[in-house]
N, C-alpha and C positions, 0 to 999 in steps of 0.2 A: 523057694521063699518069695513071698511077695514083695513088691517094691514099697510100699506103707510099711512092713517090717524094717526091711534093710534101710530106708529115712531113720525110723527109730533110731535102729541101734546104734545108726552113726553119734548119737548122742549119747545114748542108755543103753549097753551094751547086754544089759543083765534083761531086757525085753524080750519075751520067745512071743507073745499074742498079739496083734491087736484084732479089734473090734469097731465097730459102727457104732454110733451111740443109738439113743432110741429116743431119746427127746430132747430139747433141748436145754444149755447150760446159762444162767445168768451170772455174769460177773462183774464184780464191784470195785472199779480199776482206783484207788486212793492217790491222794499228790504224791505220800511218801512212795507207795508203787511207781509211780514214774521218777521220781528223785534217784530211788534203787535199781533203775533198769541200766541196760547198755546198749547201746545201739547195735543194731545187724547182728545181732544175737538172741537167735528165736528162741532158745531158752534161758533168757535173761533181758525179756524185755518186759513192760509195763503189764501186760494182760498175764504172763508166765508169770508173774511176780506176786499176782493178783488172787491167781490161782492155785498159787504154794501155801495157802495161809489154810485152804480145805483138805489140799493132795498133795501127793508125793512132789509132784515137777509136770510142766508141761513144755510143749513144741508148739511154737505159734507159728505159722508163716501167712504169707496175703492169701493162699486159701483152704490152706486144709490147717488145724490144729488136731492136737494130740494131747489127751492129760493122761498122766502114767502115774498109777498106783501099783505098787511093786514090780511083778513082772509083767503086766498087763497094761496095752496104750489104748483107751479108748480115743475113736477120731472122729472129726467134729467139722463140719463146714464153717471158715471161717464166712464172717458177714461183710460186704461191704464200708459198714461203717468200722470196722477195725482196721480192715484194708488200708485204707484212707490213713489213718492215726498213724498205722506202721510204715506208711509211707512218709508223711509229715516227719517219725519221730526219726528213723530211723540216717532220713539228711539232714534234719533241724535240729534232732533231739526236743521234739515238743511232741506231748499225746494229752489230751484230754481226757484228766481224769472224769468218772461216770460211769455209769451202768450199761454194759453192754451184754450181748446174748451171741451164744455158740449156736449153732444147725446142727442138729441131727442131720444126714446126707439122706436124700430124697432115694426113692426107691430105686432111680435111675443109675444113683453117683456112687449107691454102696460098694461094699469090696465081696469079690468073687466073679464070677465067669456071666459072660455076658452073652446075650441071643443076638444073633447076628443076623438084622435083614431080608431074606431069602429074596435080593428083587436085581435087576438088572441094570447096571448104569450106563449111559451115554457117553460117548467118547468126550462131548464137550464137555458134560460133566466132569470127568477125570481130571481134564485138561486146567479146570477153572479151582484151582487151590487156594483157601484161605492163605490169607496173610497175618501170621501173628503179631504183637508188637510186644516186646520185654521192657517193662519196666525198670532202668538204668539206676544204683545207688542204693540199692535196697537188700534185705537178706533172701538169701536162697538156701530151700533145702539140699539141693544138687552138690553144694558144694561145702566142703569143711575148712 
């Protein structure tokens, strides 16, 4: 089972697919959408709220979303500018209502099995590891 599934289901139990979208989604976030959200509750915040009014339910998080009609989740590259909002709304409870737009995932980011390289790396290479930073107060999928 893929790990974009088993995200799902941790919400939507009744989900056996998901899928990549193929273009991208425009969404039209209303005050009353944000009045009806909850905070740290990716399916029940202002853009998920937004997008119940076409589809079944969606999963938002800072970067991947997910809209589910029936038992199928299509998933979406979240943008920067909701990023942003869900971070604002999610320790302020503030999102700005407005027009925002989903991503399709680039050819790179889709789901399925990936080509690996064939090249040689440098021991300082190995040596030299990115540093992540996690943004502190905000929802996560990882966790229920």
């Amino acid at each position: 089972m893929s790990r974009a599934l088993q995200i799902v289901q941790k919400y939507h139990p009744e989900v056996t697919k998901v899928v990549d979208a193929t273009k991208p989604l425009v969404v039209r976030v209303s005050k009353g959408d944000c009045d009806k959200a909850s905070a740290k509750m990716p399916d029940e915040c202002a853009v998920a709220k937004a997008i119940q009014r076409t589809h079944k339910t969606a999963i938002i998080s800072s970067t991947t979303s997910y809209i589910i009609d029936g038992n199928k989740a299509t998933r979406y590259k979240t943008p920067m500018a909701i990023n942003k909002e869900i971070v604002s709304f999610d320790r302020s409870r503030i999102f700005a209502p407005g027009e925002y737009k989903l991503n399709a995932p680039s050819k790179h980011e889709q789901l399925g099995p990936r080509e690996r390289p064939q090249y040689h790396k440098s021991r300082a290479a190995k040596e030299h590891r990115r540093v992540y930073h996690h943004t502190a107060g905000i929802r996560s999928l990882g966790s229920k």
